[in-house]
TORBASE-573489 format. One record per residue: residue in one letter; x, y, z of N, C-alpha, C in turn. Coordinates in pm, whole numbers, padded with zeros to 5 digits, always signed. Layout:
N
AXYZXYZXYZ...
! end
This chain:
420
X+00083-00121+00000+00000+00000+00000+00086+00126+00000X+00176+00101+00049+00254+00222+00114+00352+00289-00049X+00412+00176-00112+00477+00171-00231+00376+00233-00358X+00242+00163-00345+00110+00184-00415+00125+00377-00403X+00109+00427-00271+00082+00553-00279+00190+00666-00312X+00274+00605-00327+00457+00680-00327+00458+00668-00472X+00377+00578-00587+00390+00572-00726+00271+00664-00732X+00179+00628-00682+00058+00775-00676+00081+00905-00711X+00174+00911-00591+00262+01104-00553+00353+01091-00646X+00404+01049-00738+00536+01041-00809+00439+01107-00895X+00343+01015-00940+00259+01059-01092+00184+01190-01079X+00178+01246-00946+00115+01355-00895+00222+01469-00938X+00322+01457-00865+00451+01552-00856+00470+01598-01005X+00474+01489-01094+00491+01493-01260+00403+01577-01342X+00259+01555-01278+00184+01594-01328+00183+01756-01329X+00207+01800-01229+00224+01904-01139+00334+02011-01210X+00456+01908-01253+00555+01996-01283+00548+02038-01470X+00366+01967-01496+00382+02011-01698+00248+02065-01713X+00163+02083-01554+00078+02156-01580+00055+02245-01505X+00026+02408-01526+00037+02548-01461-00073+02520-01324X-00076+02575-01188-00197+02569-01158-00289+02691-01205X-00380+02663-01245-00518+02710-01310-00550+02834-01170X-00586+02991-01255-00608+03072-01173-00753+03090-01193X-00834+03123-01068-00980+03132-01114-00978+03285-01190X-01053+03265-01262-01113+03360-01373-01267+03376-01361X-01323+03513-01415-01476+03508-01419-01489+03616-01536X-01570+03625-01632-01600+03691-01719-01701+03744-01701X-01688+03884-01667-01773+03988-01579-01831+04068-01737X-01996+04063-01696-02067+04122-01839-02152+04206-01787X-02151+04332-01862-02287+04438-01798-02349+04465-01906X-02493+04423-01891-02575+04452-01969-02673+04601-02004X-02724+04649-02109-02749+04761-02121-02860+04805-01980X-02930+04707-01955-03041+04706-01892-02981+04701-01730X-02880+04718-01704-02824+04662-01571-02806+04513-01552X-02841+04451-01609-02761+04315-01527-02638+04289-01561X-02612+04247-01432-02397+04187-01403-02436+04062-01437X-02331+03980-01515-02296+03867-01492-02153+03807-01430X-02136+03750-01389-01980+03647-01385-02026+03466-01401X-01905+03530-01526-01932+03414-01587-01791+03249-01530X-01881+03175-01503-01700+03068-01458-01730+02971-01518X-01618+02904-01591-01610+02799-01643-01603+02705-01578X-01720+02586-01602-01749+02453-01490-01736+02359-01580X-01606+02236-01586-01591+02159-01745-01598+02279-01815X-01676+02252-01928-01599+02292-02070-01705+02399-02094X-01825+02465-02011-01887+02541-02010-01900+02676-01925X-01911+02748-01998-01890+02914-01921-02046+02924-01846X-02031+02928-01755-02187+02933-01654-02191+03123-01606X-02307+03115-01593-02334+03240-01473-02394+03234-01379X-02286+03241-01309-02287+03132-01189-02336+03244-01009X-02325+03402-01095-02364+03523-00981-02416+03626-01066X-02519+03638-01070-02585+03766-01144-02663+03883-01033X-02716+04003-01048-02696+04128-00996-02811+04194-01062X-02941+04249-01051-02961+04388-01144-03008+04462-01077X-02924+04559-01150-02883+04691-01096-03020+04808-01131X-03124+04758-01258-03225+04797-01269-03199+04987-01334X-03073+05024-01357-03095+05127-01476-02989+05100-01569X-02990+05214-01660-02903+05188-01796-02773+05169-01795X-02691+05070-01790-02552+05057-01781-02453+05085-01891X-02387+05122-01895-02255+05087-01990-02128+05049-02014X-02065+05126-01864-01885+05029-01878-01905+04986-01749X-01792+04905-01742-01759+04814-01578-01618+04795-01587X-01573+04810-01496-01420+04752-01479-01382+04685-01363X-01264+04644-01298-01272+04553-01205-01111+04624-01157X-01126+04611-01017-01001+04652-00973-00994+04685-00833X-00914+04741-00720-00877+04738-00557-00970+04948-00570X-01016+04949-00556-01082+05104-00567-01089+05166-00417X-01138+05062-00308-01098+05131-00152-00977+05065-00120X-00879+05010-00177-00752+05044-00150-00746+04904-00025X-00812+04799-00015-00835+04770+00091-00798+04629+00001X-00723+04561-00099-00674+04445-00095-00780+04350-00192X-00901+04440-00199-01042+04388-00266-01000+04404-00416X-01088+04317-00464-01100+04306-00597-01280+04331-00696X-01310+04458-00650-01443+04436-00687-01502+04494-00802X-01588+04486-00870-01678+04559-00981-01683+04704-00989X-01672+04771-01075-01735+04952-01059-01809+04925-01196X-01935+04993-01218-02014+05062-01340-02058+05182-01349X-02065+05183-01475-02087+05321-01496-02244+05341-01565X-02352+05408-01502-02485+05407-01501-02541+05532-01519X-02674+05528-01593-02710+05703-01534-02754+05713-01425X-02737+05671-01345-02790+05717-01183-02636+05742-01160X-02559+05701-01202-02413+05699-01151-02362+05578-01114X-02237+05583-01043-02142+05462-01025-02188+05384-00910X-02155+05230-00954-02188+05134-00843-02090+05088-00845X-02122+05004-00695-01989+04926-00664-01997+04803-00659X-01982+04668-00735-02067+04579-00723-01998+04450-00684X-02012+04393-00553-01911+04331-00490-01979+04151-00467X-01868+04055-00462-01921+03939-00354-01938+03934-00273X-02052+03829-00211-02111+03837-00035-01973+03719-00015X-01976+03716+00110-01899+03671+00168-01954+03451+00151X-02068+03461+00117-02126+03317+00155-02197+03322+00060X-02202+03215-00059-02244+03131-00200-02195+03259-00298X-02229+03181-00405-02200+03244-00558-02299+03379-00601X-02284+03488-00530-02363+03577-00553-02327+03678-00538X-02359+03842-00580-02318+03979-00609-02402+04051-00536X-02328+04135-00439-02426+04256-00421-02386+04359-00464X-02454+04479-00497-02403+04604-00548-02475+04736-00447X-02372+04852-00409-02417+04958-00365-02429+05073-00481X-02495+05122-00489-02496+05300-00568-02420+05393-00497X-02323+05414-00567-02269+05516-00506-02274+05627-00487X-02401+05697-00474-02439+05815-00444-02496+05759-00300X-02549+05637-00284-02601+05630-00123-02518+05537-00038X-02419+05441-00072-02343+05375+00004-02198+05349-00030X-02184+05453-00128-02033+05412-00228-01969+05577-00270X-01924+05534-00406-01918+05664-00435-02005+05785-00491X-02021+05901-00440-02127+06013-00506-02159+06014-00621X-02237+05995-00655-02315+05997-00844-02249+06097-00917X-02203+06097-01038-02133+06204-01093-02266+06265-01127X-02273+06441-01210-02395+06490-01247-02456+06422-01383X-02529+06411-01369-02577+06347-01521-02539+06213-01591X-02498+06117-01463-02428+06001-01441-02373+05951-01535X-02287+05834-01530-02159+05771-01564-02136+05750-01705X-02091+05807-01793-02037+05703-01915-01944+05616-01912X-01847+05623-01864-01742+05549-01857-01665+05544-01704X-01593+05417-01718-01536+05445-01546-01373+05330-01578X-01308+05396-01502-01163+05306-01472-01145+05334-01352X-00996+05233-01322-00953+05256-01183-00773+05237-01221X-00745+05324-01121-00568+05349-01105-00556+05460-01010X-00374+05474-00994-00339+05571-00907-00342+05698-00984X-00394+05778-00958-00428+05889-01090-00358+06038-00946X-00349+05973-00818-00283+06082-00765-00140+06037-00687X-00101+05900-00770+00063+05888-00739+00070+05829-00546X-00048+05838-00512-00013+05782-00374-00040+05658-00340X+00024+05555-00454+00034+05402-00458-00169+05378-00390X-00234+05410-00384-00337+05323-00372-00485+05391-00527X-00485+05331-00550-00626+05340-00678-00728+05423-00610X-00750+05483-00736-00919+05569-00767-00989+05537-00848X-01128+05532-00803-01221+05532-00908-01199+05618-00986X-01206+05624-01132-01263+05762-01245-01350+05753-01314X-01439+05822-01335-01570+05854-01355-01545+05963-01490X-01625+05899-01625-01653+06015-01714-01781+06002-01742X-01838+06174-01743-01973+06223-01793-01973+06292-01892X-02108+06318-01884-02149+06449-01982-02071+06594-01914X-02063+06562-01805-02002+06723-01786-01813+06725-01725X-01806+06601-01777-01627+06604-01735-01541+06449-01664X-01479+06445-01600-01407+06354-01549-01415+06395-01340X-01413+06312-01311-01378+06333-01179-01282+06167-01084X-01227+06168-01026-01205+06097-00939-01265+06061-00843X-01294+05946-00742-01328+05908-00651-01263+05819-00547X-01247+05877-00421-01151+05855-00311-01203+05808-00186X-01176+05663-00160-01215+05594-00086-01149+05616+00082X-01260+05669+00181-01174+05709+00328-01220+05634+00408X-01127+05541+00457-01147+05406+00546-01170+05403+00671X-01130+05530+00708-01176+05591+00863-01280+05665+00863X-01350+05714+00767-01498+05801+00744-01601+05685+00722X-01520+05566+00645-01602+05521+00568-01715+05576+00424X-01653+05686+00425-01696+05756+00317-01626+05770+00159X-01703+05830+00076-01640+05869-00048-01629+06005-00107X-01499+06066-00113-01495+06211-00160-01445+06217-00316X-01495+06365-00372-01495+06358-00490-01373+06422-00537X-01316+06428-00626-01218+06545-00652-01196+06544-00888X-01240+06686-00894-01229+06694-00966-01105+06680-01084X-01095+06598-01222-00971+06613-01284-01035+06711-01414X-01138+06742-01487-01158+06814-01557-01320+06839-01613X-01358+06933-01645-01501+07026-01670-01472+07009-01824X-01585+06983-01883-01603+06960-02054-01668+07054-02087X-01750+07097-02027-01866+07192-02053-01956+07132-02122X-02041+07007-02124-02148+06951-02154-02075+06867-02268X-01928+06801-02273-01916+06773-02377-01894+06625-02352X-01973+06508-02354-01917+06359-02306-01837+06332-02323X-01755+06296-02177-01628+06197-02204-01692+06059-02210X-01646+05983-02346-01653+05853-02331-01508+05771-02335X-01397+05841-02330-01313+05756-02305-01181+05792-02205X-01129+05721-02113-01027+05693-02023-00941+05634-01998X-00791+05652-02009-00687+05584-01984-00625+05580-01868X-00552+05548-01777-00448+05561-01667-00290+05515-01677X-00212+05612-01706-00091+05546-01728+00036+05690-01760X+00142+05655-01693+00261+05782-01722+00318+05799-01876X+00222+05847-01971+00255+05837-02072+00350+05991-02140X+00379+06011-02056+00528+06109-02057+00651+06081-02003X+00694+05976-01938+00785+05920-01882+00864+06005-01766X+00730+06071-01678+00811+06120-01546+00811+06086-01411X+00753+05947-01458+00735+05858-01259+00563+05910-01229X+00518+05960-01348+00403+06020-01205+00278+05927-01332X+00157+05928-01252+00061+05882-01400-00044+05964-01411X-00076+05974-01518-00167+06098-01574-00294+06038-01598X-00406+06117-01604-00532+06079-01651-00532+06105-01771X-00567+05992-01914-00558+06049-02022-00718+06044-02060X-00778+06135-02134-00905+06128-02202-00974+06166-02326X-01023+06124-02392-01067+06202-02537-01229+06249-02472X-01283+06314-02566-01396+06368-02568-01453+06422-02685X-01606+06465-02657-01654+06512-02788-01630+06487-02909X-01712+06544-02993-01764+06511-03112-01599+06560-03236X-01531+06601-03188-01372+06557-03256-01302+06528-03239X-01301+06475-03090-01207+06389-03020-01095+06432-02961X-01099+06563-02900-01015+06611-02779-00948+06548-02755X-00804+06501-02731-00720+06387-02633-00648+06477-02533X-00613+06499-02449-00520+06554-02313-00501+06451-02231X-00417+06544-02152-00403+06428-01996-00388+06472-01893X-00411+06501-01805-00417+06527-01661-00325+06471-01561X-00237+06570-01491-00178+06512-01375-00209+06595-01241X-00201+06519-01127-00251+06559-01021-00113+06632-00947X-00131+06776-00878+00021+06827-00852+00009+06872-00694X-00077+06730-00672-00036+06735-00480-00169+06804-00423X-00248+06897-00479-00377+06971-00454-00463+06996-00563X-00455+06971-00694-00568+06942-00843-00458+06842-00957X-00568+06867-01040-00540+06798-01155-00489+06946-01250X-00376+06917-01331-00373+07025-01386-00301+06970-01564X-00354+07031-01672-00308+06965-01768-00200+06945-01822X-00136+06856-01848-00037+06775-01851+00033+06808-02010X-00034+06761-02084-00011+06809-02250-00166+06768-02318X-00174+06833-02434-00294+06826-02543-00230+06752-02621X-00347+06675-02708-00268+06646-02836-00354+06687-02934X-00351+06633-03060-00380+06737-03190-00558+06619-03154X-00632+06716-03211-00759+06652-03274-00772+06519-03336X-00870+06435-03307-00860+06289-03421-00970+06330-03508X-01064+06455-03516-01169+06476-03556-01231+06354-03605X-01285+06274-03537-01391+06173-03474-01429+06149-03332X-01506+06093-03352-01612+06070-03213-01547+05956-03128X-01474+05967-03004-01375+05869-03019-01491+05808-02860X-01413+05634-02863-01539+05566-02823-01474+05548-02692X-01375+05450-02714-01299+05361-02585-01111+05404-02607X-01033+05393-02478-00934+05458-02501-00832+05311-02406X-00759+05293-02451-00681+05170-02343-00558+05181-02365X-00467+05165-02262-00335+05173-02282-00247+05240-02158X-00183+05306-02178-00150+05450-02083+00016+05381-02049X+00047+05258-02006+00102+05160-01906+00182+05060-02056X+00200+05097-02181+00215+04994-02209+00280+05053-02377X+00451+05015-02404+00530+05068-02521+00454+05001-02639X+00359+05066-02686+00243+05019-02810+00359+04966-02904X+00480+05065-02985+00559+05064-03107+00677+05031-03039X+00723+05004-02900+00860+04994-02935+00955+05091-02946X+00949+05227-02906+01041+05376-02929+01060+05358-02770X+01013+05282-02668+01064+05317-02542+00982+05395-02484X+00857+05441-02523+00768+05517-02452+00620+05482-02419X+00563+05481-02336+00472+05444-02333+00366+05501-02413X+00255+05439-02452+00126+05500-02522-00003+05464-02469X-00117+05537-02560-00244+05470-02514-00314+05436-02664X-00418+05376-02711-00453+05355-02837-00626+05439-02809X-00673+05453-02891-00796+05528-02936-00885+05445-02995X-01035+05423-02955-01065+05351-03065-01196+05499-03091X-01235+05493-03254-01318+05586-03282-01381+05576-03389X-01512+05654-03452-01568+05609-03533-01471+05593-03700X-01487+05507-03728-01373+05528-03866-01226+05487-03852X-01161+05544-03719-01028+05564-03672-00980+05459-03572X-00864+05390-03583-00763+05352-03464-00688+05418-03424X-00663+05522-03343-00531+05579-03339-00429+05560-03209X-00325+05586-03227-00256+05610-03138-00137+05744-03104X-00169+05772-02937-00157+05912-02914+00041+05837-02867X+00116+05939-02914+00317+05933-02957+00337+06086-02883X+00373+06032-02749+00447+06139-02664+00572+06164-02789X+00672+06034-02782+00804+06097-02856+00809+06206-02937X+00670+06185-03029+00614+06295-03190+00600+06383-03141X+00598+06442-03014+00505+06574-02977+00414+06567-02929X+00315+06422-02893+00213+06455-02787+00108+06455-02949X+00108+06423-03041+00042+06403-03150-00008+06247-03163X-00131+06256-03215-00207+06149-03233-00194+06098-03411X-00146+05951-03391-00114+05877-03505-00251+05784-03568X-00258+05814-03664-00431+05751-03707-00309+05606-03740X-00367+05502-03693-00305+05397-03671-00385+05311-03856X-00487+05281-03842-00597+05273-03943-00735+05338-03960X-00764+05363-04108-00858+05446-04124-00987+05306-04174X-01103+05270-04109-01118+05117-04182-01288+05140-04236X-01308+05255-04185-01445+05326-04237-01555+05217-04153X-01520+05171-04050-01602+05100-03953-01613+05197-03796X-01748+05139-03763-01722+05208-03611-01622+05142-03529X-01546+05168-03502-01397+05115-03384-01500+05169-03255X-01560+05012-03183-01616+05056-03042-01558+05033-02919X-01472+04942-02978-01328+04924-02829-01225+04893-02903X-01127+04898-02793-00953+04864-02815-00888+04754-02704X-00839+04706-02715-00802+04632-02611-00628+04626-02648X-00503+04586-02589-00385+04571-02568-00340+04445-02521X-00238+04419-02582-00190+04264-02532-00101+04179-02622X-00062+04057-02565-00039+04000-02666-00073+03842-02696X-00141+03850-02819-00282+03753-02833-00205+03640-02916X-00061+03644-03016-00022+03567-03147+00120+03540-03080X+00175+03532-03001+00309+03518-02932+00443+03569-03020X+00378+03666-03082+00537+03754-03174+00612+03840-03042X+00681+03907-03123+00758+03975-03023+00682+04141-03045X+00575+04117-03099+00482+04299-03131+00391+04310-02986X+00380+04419-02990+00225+04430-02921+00124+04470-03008X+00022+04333-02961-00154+04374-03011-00234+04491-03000X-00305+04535-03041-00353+04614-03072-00505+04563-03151X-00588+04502-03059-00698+04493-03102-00845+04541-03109X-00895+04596-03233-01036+04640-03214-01098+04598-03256X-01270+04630-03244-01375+04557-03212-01465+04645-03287X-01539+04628-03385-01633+04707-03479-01827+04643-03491X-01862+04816-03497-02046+04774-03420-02090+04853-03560X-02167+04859-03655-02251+04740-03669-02166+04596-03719X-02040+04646-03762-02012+04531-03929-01958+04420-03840X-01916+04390-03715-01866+04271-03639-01745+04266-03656X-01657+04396-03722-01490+04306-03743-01410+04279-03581X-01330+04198-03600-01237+04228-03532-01091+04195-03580X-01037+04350-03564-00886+04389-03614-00764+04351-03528X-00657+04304-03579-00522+04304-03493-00404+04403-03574X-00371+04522-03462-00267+04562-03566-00120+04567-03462X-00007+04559-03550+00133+04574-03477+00188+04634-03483X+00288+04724-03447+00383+04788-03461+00541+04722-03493X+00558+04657-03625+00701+04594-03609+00832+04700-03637X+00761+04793-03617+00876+04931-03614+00851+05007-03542X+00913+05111-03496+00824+05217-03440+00771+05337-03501X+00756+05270-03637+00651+05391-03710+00570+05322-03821X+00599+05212-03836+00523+05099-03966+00482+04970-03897X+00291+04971-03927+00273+04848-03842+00146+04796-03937X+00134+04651-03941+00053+04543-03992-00075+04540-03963X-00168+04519-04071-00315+04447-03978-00363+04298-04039X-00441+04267-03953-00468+04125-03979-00629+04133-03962X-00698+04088-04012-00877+04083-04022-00867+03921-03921X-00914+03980-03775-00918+03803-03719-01081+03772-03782X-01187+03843-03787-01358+03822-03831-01318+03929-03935X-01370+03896-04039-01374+04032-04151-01498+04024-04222X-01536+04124-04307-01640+04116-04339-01732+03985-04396X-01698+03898-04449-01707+03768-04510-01727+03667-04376X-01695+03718-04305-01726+03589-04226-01878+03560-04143X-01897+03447-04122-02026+03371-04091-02100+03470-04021X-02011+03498-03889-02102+03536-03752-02056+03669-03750X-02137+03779-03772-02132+03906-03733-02238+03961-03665X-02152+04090-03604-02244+04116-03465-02174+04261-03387X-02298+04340-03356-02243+04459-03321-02192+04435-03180X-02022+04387-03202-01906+04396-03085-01936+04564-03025X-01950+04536-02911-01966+04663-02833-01811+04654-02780X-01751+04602-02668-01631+04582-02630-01547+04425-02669X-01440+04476-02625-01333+04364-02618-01242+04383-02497X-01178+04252-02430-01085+04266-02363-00980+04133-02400X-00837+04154-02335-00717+04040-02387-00710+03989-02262X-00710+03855-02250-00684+03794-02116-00627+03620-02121X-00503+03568-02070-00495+03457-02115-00570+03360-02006X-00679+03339-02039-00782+03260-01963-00759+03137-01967X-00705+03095-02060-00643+02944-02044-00519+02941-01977X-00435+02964-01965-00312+02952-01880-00237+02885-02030X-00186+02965-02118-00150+02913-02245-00051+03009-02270X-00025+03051-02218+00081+03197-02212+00041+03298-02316X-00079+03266-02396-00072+03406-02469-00227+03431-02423X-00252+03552-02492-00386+03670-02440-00501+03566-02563X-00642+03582-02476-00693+03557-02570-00803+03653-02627X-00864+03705-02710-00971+03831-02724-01080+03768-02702X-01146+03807-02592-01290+03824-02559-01369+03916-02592X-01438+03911-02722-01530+04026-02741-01689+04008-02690X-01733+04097-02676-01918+04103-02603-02002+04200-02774X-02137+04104-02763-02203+04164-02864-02336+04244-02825X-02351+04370-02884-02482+04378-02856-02594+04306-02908X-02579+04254-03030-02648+04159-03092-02590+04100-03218X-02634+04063-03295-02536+04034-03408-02621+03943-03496X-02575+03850-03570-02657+03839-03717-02560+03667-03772X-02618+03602-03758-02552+03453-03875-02591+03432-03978X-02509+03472-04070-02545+03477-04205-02550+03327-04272X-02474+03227-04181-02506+03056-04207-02604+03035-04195X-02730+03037-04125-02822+03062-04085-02945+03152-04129X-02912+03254-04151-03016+03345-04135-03093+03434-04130X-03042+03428-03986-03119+03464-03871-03050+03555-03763X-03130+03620-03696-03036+03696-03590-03023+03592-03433X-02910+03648-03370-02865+03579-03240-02853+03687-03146X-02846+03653-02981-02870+03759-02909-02724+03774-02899X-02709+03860-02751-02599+03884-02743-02471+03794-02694X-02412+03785-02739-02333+03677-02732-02163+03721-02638X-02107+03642-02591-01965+03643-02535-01872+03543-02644X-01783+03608-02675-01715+03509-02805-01584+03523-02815X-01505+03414-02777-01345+03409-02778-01264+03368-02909X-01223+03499-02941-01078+03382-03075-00931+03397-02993X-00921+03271-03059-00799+03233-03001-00677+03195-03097X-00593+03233-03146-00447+03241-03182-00384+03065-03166X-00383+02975-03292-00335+02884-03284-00172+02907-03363X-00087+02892-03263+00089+02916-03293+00102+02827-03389X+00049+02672-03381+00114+02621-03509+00058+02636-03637X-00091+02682-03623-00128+02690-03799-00129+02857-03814X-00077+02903-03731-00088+03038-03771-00215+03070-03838X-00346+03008-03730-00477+03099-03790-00544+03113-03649X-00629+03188-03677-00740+03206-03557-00873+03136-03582X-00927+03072-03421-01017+02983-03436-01149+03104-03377X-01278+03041-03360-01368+03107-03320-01479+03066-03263X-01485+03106-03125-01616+03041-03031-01715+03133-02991X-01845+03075-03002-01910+03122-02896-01959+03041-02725X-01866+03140-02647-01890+03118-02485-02015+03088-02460X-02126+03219-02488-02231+03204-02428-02329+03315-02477X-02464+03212-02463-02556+03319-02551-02624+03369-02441X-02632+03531-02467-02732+03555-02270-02849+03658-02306X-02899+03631-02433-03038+03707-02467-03035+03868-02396X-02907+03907-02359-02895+04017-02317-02817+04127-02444X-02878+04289-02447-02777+04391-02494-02672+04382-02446X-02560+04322-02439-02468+04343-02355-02362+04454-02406X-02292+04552-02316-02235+04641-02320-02082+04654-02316X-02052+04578-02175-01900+04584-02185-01855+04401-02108X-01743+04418-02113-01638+04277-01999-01538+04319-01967X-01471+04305-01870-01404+04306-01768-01392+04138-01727X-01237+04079-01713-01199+03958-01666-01113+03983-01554X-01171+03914-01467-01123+03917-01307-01128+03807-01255X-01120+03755-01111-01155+03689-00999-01262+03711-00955X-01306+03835-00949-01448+03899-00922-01577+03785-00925X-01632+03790-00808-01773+03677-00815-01722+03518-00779X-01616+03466-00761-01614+03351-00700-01614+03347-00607X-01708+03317-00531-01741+03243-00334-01817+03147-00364X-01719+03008-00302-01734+02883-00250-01860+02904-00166X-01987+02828-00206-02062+02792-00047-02063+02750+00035X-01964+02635+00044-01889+02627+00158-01727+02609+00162X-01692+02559+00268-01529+02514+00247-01525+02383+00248X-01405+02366+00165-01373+02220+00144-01253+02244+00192X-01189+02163+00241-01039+02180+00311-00932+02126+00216X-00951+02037+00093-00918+01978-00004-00883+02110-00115X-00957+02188-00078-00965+02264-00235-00832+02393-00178X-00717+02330-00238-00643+02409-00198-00609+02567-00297X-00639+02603-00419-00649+02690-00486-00735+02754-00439X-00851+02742-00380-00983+02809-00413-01067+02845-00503X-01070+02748-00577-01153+02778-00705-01320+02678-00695X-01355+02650-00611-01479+02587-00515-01493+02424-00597X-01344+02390-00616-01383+02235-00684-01209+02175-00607X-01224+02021-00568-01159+01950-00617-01107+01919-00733X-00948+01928-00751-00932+01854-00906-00766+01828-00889X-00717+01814-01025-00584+01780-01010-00487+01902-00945X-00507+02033-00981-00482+02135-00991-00461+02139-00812X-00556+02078-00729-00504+02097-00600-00388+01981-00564X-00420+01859-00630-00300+01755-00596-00190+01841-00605X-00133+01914-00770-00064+01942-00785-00003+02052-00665X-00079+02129-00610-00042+02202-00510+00015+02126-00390X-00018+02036-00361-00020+01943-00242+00108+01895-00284X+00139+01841-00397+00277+01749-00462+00381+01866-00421X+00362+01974-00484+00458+02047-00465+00508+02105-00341X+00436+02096-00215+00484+02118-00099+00526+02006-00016X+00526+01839-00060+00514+01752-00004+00676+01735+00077X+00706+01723+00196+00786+01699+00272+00851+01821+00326X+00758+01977+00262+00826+02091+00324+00794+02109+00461X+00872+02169+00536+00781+02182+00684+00856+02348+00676X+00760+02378+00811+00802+02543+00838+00818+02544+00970X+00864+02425+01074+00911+02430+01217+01036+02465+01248X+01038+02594+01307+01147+02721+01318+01219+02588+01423X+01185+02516+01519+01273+02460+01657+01350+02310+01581X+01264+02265+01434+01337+02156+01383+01513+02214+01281X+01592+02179+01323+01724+02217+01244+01699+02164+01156X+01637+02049+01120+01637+01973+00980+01550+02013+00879X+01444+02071+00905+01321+02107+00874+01375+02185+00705X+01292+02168+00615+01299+02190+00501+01236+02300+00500X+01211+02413+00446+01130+02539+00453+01058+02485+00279
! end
């Protein structure tokens, strides 16, 4: 028996050392109508497994530590304003506060868009909030238990719909970057200890620019950081090095309704992917220089399943080392078929050896859906298992493997022999 279980742990240990342990993931969806989803994969199916409604008009969500407190929770952006939309402590379920009555204060004329980062350099995250009448921050006080507001910029009735966070001037500090209005304003904002004060402009994209991502991340390769643009017609990207000038990346005569960053094909480029509403494309472009870069049609017009992609995000959800694109539809159209389909969650994924992209649909949720956000967000176990050493509310190999890999360590400070 004893020999029996020592070939057991051998095949355990092995197993352990050719397969990653698996991080929980949830594919967080906000629908136009308010409902949250998180979505977790149970076997080979994406469930929604904690849903939420929030009961007014939603549009972005993001996921991130916003009271600074180690949490990992939901923010949306609503016309009543921002919520905060968190796990209970006990089963698979979401609660959400409004932050005008238990969170953060409602911006005026509530939320278009929302992110989170250090936007005032004092290592802990802020909410940011864009409206119809500007940008503001939101600052979580752990001894008030309250939320204060602090302004980064006044539009004068002009919607911000898009937000970046990231030092895209290269001086240690990080700026709020944002486009706006109907020609696409880009600036950036840095905070100088008592406001926000502007940082640099850049030239006009004259378009309506939608979603903005980046801030944190050398798009081309010159050593500087950037952010990308997505907008009606336009990809662009905003080039501190150039002058703080915005580079029309592609012109594709589609609506560009998100952007996402990453890297999805395992080259040595960074991705650059967008997401197009009505026609369904979705684009990959690179920078293999730092001024000349490629595109690739992963859905192009010709293909089967199109569908007005509202967002996209890059996330390697498989543990495969590369990003995979998750786009969300507001609805969309199968031309194999038909017929129309609701809104759908739909992953392509980057196969290295045939050098093509494959194409799924996750999950159909008869919902408008608006944006995603991939987090941890929404997994609680209903109960504990003492077995489940990851925490991902299952037994599987993934905990052996945890178990293999600590097997004969001890941490007894009084044993000299003791293995740490």
């Amino acid at each position: 028996m004893k020999c029996y279980f020592l070939r057991v742990l051998l095949c355990v240990m092995a197993f352990a050392a050719i397969q990653p342990v698996s991080a929980v993931v949830t594919i967080n969806t906000v629908a136009e109508d308010g409902t949250i989803n998180a979505w977790y994969k149970i076997g080979s199916t994406w469930t929604a497994i904690a849903t939420v409604e929030l009961g007014t008009t939603s549009r972005r969500i993001t996921a991130g530590d916003g009271m600074a407190n180690g949490g990992n929770d939901l923010y949306v952006a609503t016309t009543a304003g921002a919520y905060r939309v968190y796990a209970t402590s006990a089963g698979a379920s979401l609660t959400s506060g409004l932050v005008s009555s238990t969170a953060i204060p409602a911006d005026l004329g509530g939320g278009f868009e929302v992110c989170i980062g250090d936007t005032d350099n004092d290592s802990n995250s802020e909410v940011v909030m864009g409206d119809q009448y500007g940008v503001r921050t939101h600052i979580w006080d752990s001894n008030s238990g309250t939320w204060s507001r602090r302004k980064v910029k006044d539009t004068g009735g002009d919607l911000v719909r898009a937000i970046a966070i990231g030092d895209t001037d290269a001086d240690g500090k990080n700026e709020v970057c944002m486009s706006w209005n109907a020609i696409g304003l880009a600036a950036a904002y840095e905070y100088n200890g008592s406001s926000y004060v502007e940082d640099y402009r850049g030239v006009n994209l004259n378009q309506l620019p939608w979603r903005v991502a980046g801030g944190d991340v050398d798009i081309n390769g010159d050593g500087v950081k950037d952010f990308a643009i997505a907008a009606i017609q336009h990809v662009a990207r905003h080039d501190f090095a150039a002058g703080h000038t915005l580079q029309i990346i592609h012109t594709n005569g589609a609506q560009n309704t998100d952007v996402a960053i990453g890297n999805a094909d395992g080259d040595a480029y960074v991705d650059i992917i967008s997401v197009t509403n009505p026609e369904g494309l979705v684009l990959n472009y690179e920078y293999t220089t730092p001024t000349t870069h490629t595109e690739t049609q992963i859905i192009g017009f010709s293909d089967p399943y199109q569908g007005a992609h509202t967002a996209v995000e890059l996330y390697d959800i498989d543990s495969d080392g590369l990003d995979e694109v998750i786009a969300v539809s507001y609805d969309g159209y199968n031309n194999d078929v038909n017929a129309p389909v609701p809104g759908q969650i739909r992953l392509y994924d980057y196969n290295t050896g045939s050098g093509t992209w494959s194409f799924q649909v996750l999950a159909n949720t008869n919902e408008h859906l608006m944006d995603v956000v991939i987090s941890d967000v929404g997994v609680q176990c209903g109960g504990l298992l003492p077995a489940d050493l990851n925490g991902d509310c299952y037994i599987k190999f993934d905990d052996f493997a945890l178990f293999a890999g600590d097997w004969l360590k001890c941490t007894d400070l009084t044993n000299p022999n003791c293995t740490p």
